[in-house]
N, C-alpha and C positions, 0 to 999 in steps of 0.2 A: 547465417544471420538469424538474429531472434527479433521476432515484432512482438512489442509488446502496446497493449490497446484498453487504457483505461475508462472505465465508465461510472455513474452513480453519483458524479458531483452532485451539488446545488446550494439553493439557500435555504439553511432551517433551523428553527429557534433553536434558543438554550436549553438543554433538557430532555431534547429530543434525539434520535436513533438516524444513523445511515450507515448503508452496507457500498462501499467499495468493490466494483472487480476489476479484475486485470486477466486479460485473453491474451495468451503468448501463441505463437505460432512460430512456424522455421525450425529452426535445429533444436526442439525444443530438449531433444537427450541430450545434448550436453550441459544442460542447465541443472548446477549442483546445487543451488538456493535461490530463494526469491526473497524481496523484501519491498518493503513499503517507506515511502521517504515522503516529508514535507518540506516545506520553505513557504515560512510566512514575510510578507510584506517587510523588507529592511534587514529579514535574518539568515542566518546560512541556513541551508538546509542539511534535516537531521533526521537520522533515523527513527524509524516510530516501531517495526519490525520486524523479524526475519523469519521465514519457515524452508527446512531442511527440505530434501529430495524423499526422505524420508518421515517426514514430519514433525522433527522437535520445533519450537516455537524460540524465540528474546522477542523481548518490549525494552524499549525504553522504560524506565523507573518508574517516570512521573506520570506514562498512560497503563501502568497493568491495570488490570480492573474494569478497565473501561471499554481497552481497546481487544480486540480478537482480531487475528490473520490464523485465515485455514486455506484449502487446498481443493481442489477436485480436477483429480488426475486424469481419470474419464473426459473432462471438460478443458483441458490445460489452462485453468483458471483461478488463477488466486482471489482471495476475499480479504477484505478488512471491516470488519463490524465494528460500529463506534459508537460507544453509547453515553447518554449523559452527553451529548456535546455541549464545549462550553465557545464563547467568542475568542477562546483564546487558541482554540483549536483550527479555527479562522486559519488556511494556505492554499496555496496549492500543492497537492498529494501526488508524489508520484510511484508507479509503477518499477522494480528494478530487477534485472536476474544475472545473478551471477553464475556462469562460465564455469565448467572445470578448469577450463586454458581460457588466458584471453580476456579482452576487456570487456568490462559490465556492459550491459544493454539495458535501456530507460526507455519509458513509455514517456507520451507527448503531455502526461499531468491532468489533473481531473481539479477543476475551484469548489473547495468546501467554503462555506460561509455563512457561519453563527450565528446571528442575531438573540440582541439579549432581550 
């Protein structure tokens, strides 16, 4: 079993910076990729992005630029830096890592929330 443990929420204006972590613990070898997921208010939730066991990176389209997911394997800790945030970026974020075998494991969500 993998726990995953997100922290870094809050509220903070438009234009402004926040950094995500995620602290995995448990089986954490068997974890082939990590990503980062949101779900705002009313919508599904959607991938924001993914970082490899080895480091390659995807974004969603519509946040490269803005958004950064990195790694520290030292720390078995994911990051999501997000910059410029706008109120549309306004969810709950969550934590996810995918398994070589085996169903995904989700962290309990961290509330971002934008103010314009």
């Amino acid at each position: 079993q993998v726990q995953l443990v997100e922290s870094g929420g809050g509220l903070v204006q438009a234009g402004t910076s926040l950094r995500l972590s995620c602290a995995a613990s448990g089986g954490i070898f068997s974890i082939a990729a990590m990503a980062w997921y949101r779900q705002a208010p009313g919508k599904q939730r959607e991938l924001v992005a993914t970082i490899t066991r080895t480091g390659s990176t995807n974004y969603a389209d519509s946040l490269k630029g803005r958004f950064t997911i990195s790694r520290d394997n030292a720390k078995n800790t994911v990051y999501l830096q997000m910059n410029n945030l706008k109120p549309e970026d306004t969810a709950v974020y969550y934590c996810n890592a995918v398994p070589v075998y085996g169903n995904d494991f989700w962290g309990q969500g961290t509330q971002v929330t934008v103010s314009s």
